[in-house]
C-alpha positions as a Markdown table, in Angstrom:
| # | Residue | x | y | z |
|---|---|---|---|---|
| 1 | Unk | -72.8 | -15.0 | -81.5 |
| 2 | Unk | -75.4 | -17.2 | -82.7 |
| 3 | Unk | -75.4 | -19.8 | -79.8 |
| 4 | Unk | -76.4 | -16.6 | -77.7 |
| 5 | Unk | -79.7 | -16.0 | -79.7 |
| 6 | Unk | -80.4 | -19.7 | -79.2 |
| 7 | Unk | -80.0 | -19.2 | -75.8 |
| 8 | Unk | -81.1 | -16.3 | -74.5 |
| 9 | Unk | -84.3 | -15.4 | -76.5 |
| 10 | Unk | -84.7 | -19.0 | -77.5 |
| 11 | Unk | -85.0 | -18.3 | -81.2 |
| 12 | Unk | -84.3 | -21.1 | -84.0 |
| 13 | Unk | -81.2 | -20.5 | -85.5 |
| 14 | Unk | -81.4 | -24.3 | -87.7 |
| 15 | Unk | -83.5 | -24.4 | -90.3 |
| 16 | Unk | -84.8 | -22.7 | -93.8 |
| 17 | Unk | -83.4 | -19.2 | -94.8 |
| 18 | Unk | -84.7 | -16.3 | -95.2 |
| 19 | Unk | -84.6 | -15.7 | -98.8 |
| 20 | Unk | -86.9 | -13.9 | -101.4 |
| 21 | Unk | -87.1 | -10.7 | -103.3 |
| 22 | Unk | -87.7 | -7.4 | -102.0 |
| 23 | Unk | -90.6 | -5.6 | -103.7 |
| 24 | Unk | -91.8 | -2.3 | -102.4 |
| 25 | Unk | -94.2 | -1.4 | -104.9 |
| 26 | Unk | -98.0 | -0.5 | -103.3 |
| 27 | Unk | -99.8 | -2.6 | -105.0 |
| 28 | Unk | -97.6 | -5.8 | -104.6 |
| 29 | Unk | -98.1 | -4.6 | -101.0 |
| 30 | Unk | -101.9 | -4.8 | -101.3 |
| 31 | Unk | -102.0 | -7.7 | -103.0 |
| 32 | Unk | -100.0 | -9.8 | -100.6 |
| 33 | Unk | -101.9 | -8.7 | -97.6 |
| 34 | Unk | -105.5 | -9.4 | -99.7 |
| 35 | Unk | -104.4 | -12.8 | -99.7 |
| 36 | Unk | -102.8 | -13.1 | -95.9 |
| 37 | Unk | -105.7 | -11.4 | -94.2 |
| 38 | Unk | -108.1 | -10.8 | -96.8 |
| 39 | Unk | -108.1 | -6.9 | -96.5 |
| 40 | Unk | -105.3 | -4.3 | -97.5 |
| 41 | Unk | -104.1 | -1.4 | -95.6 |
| 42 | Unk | -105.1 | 2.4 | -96.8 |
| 43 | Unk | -102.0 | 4.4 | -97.8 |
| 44 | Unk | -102.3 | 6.2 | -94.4 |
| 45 | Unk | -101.5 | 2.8 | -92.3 |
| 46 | Unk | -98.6 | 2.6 | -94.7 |
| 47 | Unk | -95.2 | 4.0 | -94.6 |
| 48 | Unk | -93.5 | 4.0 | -97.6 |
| 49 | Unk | -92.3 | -0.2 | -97.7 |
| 50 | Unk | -93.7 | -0.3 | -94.1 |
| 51 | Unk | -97.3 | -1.1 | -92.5 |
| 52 | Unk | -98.0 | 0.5 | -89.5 |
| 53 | Unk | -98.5 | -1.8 | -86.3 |
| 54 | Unk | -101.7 | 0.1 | -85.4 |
| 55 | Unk | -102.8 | -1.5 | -88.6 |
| 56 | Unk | -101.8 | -5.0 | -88.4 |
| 57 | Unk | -103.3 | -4.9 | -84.2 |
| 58 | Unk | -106.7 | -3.5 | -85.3 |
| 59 | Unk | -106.4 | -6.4 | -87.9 |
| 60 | Unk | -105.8 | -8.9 | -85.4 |
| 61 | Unk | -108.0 | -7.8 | -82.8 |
| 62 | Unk | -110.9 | -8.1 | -85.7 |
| 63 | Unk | -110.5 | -11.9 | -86.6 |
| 64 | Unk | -112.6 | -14.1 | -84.5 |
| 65 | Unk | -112.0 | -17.5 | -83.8 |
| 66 | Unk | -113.9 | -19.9 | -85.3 |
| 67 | Unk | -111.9 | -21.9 | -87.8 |
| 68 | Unk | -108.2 | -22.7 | -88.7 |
| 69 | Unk | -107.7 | -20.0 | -91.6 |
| 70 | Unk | -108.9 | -17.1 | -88.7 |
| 71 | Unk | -106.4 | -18.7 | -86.5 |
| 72 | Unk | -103.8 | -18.5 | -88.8 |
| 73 | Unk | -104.2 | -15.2 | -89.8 |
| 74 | Unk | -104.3 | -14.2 | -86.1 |
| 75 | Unk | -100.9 | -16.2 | -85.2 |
| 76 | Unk | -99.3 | -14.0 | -88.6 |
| 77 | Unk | -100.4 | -11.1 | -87.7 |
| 78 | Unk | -98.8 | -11.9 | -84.0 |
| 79 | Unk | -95.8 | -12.7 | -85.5 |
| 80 | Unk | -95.6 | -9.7 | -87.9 |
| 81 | Unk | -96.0 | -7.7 | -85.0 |
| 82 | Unk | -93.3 | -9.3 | -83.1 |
| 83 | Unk | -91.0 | -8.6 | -86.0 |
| 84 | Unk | -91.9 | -5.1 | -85.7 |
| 85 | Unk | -91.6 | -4.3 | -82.1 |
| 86 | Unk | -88.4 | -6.9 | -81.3 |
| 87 | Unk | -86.5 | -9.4 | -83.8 |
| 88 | Unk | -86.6 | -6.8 | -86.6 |
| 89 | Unk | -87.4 | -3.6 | -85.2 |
| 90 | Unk | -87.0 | -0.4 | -86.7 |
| 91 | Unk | -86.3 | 2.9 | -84.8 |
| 92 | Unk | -89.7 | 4.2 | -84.2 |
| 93 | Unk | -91.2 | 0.5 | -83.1 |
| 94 | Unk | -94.4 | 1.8 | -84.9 |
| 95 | Unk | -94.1 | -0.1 | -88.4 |
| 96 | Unk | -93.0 | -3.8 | -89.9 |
| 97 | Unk | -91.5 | -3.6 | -93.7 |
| 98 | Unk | -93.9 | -5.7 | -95.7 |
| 99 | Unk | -91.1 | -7.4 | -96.9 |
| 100 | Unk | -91.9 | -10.6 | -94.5 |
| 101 | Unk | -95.1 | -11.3 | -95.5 |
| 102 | Unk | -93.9 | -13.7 | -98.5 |
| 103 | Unk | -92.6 | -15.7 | -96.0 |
| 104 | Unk | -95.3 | -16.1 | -94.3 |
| 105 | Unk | -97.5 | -17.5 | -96.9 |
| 106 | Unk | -96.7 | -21.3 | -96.2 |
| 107 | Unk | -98.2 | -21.4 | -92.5 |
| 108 | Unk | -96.8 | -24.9 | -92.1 |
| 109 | Unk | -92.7 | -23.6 | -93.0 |
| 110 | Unk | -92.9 | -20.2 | -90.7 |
| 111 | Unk | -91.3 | -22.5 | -87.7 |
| 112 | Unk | -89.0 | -24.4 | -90.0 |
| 113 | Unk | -87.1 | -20.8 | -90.8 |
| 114 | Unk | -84.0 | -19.8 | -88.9 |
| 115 | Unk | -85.5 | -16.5 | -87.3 |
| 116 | Unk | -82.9 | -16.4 | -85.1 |
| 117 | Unk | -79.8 | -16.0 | -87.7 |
| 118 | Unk | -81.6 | -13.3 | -90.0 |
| 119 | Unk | -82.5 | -11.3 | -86.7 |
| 120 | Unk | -78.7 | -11.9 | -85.7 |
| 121 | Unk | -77.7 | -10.8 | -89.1 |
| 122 | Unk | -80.0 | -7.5 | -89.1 |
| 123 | Unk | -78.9 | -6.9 | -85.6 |
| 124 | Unk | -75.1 | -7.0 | -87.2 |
| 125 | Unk | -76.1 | -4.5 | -90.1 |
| 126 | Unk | -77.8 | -2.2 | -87.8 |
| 127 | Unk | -74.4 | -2.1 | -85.0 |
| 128 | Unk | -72.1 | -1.5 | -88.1 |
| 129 | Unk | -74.8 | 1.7 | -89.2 |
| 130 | Unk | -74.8 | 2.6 | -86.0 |
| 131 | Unk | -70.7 | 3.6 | -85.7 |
| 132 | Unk | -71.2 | 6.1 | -88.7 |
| 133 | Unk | -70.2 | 9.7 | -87.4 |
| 134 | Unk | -74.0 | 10.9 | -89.2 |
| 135 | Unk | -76.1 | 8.0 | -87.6 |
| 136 | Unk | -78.0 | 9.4 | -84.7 |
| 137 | Unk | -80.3 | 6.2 | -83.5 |
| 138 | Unk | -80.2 | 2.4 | -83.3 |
| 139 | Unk | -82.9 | -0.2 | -84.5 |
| 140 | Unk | -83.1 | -4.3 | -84.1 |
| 141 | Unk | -83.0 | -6.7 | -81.5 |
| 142 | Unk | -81.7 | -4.6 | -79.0 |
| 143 | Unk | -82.6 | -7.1 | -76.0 |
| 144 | Unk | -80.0 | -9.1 | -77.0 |
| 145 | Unk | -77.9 | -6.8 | -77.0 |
| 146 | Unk | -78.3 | -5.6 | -73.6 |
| 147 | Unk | -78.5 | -9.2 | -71.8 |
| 148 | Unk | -75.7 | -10.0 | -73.8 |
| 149 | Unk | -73.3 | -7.6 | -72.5 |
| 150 | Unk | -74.8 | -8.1 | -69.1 |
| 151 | Unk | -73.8 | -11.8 | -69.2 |
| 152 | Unk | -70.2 | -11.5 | -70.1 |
| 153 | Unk | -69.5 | -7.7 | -69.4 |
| 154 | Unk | -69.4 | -8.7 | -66.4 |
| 155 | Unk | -68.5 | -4.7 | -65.0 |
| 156 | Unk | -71.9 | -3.6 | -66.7 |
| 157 | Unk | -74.4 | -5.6 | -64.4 |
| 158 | Unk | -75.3 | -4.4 | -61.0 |
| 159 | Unk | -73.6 | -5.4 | -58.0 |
| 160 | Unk | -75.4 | -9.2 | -56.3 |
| 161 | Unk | -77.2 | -7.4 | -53.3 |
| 162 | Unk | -79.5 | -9.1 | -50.8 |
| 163 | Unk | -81.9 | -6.3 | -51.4 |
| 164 | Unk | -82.7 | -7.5 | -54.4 |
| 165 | Unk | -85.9 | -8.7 | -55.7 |
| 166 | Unk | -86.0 | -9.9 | -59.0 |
| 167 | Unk | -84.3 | -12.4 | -60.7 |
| 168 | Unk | -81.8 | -12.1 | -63.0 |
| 169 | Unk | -82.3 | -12.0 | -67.1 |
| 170 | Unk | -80.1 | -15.0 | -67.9 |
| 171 | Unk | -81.5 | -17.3 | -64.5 |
C-alpha cells in the first residue's frame, strides 16, 4: 500500500508526478547528460535506453566540491544511482534507464516529486510481469517487498529468540 512506502523506506508519496516523455534515442541521451553533468557516456557504458552504474559512479567520484553546480551534479548522480540499484531497479542492478534524467533537470523540484508512488507503481508492474508462466526473474523495490511481508505475514518472520542480536527491520 502506499502508507507502507511512507513508512517503511520513508519515501514521499505527496507531491509532483512523475510525468514526461520517454525518448530512447542516443543522442537525446547524450544530450541530456551534456547538460546534467557536462560529459556523455560512450556507447559501451550504455545499454540500449540504459547507462550503466559504473558510469554514472566514475562520474560522481570525479566531481570535486567546490561550488554549488558540482554539488548538485554529485547529489543527481547519487540519486540516479539509487534509482538504479533500489527504487527502480532493474534485474541485473548494473544500469538506470535514462529516462529520469528529465526529471532531474529542476534541482530545486527533485524533493517536491512523489518518488515513493511511481516506485510503488513500478513495483506493481514488475509483480504482475512476474506471474507470467515465461518470466524467469524479478526487478524493483524488492526491499519493500520483503519487510512488508515480514510485518504482516506474520508466519514468514523468524521466531522472537533471546539469542538474537539485531534488531528488527520495522523497530
Amino acid at each position: 500500500m502506499l502508507e507502507d512506502i511512507a513508512l517503511i523506506p520513508d519515501i514521499p508519496i505527496n507531491g509532483l508526478p512523475v510525468i514526461g516523455t520517454t525518448m530512447t534515442s542516443q543522442e537525446a541521451m547524450e544530450s541530456e547528460c551534456l547538460h546534467q553533468f557536462g560529459v556523455a557516456p560512450r556507447t559501451s557504458n550504455c545499454r540500449k535506453s540504459y547507462i550503466k552504474m559504473t558510469w554514472i559512479k566514475n562520474v560522481k567520484d570525479g566531481i570535486i566540491l567546490n561550488d554549488r553546480v558540482a554539488m548538485e551534479k554529485y547529489v543527481k548522480c547519487r540519486i540516479l544511482l539509487l534509482f538504479g540499484s533500489i527504487l527502480f531497479a532493474d534485474k541485473s542492478r548494473s544500469a538506470v534507464h535514462w529516462k529520469f534524467l528529465p526529471l532531474l533537470r529542476d534541482f530545486s523540484r527533485i524533493h517536491k516529486i512523489s518518488w515513493g508512488s511511481t516506485s510503488l507503481a513500478y513495483l506493481y508492474r514488475v509483480l504482475c510481469r512476474a506471474t507470467r508462466f515465461d518470466y524467469k526473474e524479478i526487478d524493483g523495490l524488492l526491499t519493500l517487498l520483503y519487510i512488508w511481508a515480514w510485518i504482516y505475514m506474520l508466519f514468514l518472520a523468524p521466531i522472537p529468540s533471546a539469542l538474537r542480536h539485531f534488531p528488527l527491520a520495522n523497530q
